[in-house]
C-alpha positions as CSV (number, residue, x, y, z in Angstrom):
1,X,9.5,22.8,1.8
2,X,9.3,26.1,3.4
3,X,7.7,26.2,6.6
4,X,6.9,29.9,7.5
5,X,5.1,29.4,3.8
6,X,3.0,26.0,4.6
7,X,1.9,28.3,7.5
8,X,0.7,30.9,5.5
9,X,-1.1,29.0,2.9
10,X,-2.9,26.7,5.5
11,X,-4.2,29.3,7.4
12,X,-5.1,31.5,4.1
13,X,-6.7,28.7,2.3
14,X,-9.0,28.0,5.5
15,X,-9.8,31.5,5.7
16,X,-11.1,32.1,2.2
17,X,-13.4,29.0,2.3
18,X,-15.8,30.3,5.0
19,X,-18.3,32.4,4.1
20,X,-19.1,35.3,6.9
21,X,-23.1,33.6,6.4
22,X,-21.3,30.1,7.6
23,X,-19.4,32.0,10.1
24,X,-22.8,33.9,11.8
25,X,-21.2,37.4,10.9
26,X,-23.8,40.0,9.3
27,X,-22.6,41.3,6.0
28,X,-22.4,44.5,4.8
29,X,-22.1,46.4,1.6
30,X,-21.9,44.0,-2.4
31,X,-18.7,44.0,-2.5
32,X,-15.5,42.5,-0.5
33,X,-12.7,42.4,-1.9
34,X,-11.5,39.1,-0.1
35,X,-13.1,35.6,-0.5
36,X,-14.4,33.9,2.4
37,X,-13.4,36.0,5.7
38,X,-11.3,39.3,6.5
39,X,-8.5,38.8,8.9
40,X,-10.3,41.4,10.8
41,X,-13.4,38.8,11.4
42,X,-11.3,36.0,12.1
43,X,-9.9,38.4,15.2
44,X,-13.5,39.1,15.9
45,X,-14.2,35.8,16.1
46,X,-11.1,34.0,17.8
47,X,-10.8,36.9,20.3
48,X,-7.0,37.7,19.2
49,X,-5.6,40.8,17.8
50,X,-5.3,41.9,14.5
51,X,-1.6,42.1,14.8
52,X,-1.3,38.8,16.3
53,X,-3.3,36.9,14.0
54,X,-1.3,38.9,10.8
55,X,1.9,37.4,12.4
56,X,0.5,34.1,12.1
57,X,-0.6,34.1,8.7
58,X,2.7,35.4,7.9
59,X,4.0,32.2,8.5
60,X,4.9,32.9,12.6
61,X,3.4,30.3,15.2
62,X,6.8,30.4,17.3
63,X,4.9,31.0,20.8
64,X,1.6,30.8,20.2
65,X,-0.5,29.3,23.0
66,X,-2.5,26.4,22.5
67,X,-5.4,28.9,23.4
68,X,-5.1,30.3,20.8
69,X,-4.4,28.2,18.4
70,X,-7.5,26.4,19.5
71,X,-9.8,29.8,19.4
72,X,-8.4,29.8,15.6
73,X,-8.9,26.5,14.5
74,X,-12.4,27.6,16.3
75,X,-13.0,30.6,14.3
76,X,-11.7,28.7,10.8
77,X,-13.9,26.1,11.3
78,X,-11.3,23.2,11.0
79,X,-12.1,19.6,11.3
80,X,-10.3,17.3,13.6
81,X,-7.3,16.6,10.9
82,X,-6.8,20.4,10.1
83,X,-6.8,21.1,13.7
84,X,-4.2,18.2,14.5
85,X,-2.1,19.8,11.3
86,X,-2.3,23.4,12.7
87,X,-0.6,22.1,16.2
88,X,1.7,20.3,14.4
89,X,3.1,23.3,12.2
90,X,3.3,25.6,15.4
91,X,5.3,23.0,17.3
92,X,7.9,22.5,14.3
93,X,7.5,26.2,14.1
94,X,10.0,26.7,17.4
95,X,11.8,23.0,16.5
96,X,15.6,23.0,15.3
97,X,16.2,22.2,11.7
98,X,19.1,20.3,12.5
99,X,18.0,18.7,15.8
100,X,18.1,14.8,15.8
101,X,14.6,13.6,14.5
102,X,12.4,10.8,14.7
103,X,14.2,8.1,12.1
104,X,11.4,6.6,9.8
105,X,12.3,3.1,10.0
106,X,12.6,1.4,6.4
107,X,12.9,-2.0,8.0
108,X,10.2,-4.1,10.0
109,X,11.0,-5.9,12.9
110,X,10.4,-9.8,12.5
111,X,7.8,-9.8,15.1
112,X,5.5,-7.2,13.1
113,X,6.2,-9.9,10.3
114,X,4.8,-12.9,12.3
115,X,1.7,-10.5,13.0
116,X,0.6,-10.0,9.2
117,X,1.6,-13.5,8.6
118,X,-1.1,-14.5,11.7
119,X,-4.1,-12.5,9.9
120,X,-4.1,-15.2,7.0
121,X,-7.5,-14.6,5.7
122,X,-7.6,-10.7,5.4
123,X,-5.1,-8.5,3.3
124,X,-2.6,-7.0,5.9
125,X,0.2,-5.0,5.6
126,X,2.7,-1.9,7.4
127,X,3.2,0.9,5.4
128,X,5.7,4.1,6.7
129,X,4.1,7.9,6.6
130,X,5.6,7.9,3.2
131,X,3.1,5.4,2.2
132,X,6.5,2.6,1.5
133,X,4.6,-0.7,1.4
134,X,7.1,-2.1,4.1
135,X,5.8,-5.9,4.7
136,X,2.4,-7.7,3.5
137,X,1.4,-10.9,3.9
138,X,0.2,-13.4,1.3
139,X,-3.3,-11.5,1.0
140,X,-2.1,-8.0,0.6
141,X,0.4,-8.9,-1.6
142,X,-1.9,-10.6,-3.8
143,X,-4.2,-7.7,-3.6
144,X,-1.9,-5.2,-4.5
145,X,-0.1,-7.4,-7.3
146,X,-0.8,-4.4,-9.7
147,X,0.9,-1.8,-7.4
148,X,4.4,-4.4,-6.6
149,X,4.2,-4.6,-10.0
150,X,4.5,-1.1,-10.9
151,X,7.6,-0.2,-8.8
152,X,10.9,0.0,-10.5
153,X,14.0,-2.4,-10.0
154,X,14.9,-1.6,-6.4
155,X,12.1,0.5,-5.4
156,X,10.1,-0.1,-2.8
157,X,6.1,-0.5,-4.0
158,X,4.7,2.8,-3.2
159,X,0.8,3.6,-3.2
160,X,1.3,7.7,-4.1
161,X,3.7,7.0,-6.5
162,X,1.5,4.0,-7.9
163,X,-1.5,6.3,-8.0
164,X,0.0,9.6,-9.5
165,X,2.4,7.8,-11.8
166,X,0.8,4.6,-13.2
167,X,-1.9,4.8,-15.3
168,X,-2.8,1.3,-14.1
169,X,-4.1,2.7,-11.2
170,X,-7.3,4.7,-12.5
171,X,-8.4,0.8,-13.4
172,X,-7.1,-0.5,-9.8
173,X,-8.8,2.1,-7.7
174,X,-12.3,2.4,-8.6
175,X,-13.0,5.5,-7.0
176,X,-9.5,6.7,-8.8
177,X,-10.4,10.5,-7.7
178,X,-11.0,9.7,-3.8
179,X,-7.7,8.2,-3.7
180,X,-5.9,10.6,-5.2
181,X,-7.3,13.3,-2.6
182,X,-6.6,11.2,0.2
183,X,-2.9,10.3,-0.8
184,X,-2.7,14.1,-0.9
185,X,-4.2,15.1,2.2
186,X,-1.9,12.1,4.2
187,X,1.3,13.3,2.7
188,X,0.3,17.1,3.4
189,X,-0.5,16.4,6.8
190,X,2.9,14.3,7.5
191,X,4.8,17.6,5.7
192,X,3.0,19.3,8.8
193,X,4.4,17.3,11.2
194,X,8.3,16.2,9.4
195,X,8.5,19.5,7.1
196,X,12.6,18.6,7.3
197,X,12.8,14.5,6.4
198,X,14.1,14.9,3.5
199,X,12.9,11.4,1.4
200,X,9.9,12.9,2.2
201,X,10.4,16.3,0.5
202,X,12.2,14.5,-2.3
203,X,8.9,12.5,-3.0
204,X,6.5,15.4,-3.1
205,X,9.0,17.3,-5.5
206,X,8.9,14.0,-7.6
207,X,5.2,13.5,-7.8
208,X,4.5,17.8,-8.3
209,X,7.1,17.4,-11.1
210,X,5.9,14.5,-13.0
211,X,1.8,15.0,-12.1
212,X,-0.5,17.6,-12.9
213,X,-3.4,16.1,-10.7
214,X,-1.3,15.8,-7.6
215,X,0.1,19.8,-8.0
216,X,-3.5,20.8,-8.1
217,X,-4.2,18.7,-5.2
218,X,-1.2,20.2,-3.3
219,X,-1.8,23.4,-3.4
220,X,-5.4,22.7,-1.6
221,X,-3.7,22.1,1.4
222,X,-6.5,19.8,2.3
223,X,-5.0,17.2,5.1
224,X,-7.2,14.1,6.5
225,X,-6.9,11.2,8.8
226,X,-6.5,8.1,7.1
227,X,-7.7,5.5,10.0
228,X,-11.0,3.5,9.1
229,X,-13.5,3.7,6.3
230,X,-14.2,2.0,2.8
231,X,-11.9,1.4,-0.3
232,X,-13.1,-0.1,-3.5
233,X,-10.9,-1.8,-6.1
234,X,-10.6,-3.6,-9.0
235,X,-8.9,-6.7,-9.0
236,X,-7.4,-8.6,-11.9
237,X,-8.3,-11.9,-10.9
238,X,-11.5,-11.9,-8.5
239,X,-13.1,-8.4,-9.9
240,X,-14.8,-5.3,-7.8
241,X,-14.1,-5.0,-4.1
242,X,-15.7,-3.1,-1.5
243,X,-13.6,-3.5,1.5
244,X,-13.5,-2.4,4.8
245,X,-10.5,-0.9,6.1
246,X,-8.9,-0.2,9.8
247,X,-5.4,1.8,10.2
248,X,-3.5,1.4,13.6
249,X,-0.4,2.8,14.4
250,X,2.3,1.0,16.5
251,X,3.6,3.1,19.7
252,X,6.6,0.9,19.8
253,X,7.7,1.9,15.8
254,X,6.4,5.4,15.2
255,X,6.0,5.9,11.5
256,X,4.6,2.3,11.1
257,X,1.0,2.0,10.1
258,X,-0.5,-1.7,10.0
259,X,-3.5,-1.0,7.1
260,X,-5.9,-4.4,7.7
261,X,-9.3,-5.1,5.2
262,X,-12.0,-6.8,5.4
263,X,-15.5,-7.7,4.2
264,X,-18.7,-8.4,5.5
265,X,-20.0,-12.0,5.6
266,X,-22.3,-12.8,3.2
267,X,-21.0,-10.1,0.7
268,X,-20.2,-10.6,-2.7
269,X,-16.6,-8.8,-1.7
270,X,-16.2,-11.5,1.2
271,X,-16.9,-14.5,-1.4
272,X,-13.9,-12.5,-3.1
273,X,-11.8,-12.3,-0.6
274,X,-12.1,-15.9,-0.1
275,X,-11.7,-16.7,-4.0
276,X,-8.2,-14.7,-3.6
277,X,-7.4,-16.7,-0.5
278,X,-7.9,-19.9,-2.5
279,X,-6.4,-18.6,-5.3
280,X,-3.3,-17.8,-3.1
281,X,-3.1,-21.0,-1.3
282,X,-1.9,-22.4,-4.7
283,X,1.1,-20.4,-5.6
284,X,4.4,-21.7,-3.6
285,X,5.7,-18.0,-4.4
286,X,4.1,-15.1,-6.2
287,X,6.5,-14.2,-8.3
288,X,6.6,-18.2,-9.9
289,X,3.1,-17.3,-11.1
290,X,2.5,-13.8,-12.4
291,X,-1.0,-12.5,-12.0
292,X,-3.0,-12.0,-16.1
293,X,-4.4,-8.1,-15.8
294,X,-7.6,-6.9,-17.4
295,X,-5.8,-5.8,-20.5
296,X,-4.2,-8.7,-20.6
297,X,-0.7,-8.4,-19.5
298,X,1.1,-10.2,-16.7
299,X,1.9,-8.9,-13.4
300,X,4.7,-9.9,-11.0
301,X,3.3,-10.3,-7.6
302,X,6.7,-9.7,-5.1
């Protein structure tokens, strides 16, 4: 990915959704030219130069006080993702390709394993910035049977992979298009802050090659926080879910992200939950007894 470009398309893209009515600037004449704002009025309105701000949008943060790039994220009107993104690309901006980088760990230590294992009545599991499905326990891996199932001989279970490249997953996700924007928006903002790891590159160049929908949600350069909300999914054996959802990073293993859901009591999603946990406590090992999807087809489960 080239950087000095991912500069210039963030900040452009910002730029043209704001209206000079949403930004409290009077308009005159019918026609402009530009969509959303001028350069010129994001100066007026971030108190910077015209020359200064040019330079940015030309892809050059290199130096660029946090001043100002909080009077721009100000003046664009950028949420608390956007603005954590725009930081990020101006501190790579002055970083050294080749300097040593954070390593994105591919293994988990044992005692992150004893922790999902400890959460036995919620679906738990680490996932890498990559969105790697690293460790589950017996819940999450019963959840996600569909999306182990999907990955290839040696390939680690991945969720943007499962989501852009499976058709199983427009069944699986029942909000399919909610997803799909925020598997976007994550990886986008991780290309913000590791534009050189290169598994990473080589995974957004597989998924704009083989999918339409996630080269049209590229090129939005949308990026979002991923750490608490709502997910609903279908699953093969207990039905619709509606689950509540809480991300938390480890300080100790940057790049880990333990993902942990849950329900409500009382909630036909909790009386779920608790028909998968049964259902679980019966299998010795997933893969001895493959899970029967809607369309009737079996599913590995490891």
């Amino acid at each position: 990915m080239d950087h000095r470009n991912e500069i210039r398309e963030f900040l452009s893209s910002r730029r043209a959704r704001i209206t000079p009515e949403q930004a409290g600037l009077p308009v005159y004449g019918g026609n402009r030219r530009v969509k959303g704002l001028r350069r010129e009025e994001v100066c007026l309105l971030a108190g910077v130069s015209i020359d200064y701000y040019v330079r940015m949008e030309r892809g050059n943060l290199a130096g660029v006080s946090d001043g100002v790039l909080d009077a721009v994220a100000g003046a664009l009107q950028l949420d608390d993702a956007e603005r954590d993104h725009l930081f990020a690309l101006a501190r790579k901006s002055v970083a050294v390709p080749l300097a040593r980088r954070r390593q994105d760990p591919k293994l988990v230590r044992a005692s992150l394993t004893q922790l999902l294992e400890a959460i036995p009545d919620a679906p738990a599991w680490i996932r890498n910035a990559r969105h790697d499905l690293l460790a589950a326990n017996t819940m999450a891996r019963a959840l996600y049977a569909p999306m182990i199932a999907s990955a290839g001989p040696g390939q680690t279970p991945n969720t943007a992979r499962f989501v852009y490249l499976d058709p199983a997953s427009r069944q699986f996700f029942t909000d399919w298009e909610r997803a799909a924007d925020d598997i976007a928006a994550m990886l986008r903002q991780e290309a913000g802050k590791n534009p050189y790891d290169k598994a990473l590159t080589d995974l957004i160049g597989e998924l704009s090659t083989r999918s339409d929908d996630f080269r049209q949600r590229w090129a939005a350069h949308n990026v979002r926080f991923h750490r608490t909300g709502s997910k609903k999914l279908h699953h093969p054996v207990v039905g619709d879910l509606e689950l509540n959802f809480e991300a938390m990073e480890f300080p100790s293993d940057p790049g880990l992200t333990l993902l942990v859901y849950t329900a409500a009591a009382g909630t036909p999603t909790a009386d779920a939950l608790a028909m998968l946990a049964s259902w679980t406590s019966t299998q010795t090992q997933l893969n001895d007894h493959p899970v029967t999807t809607d369309s009737g087809t079996a599913a590995s489960k490891d």
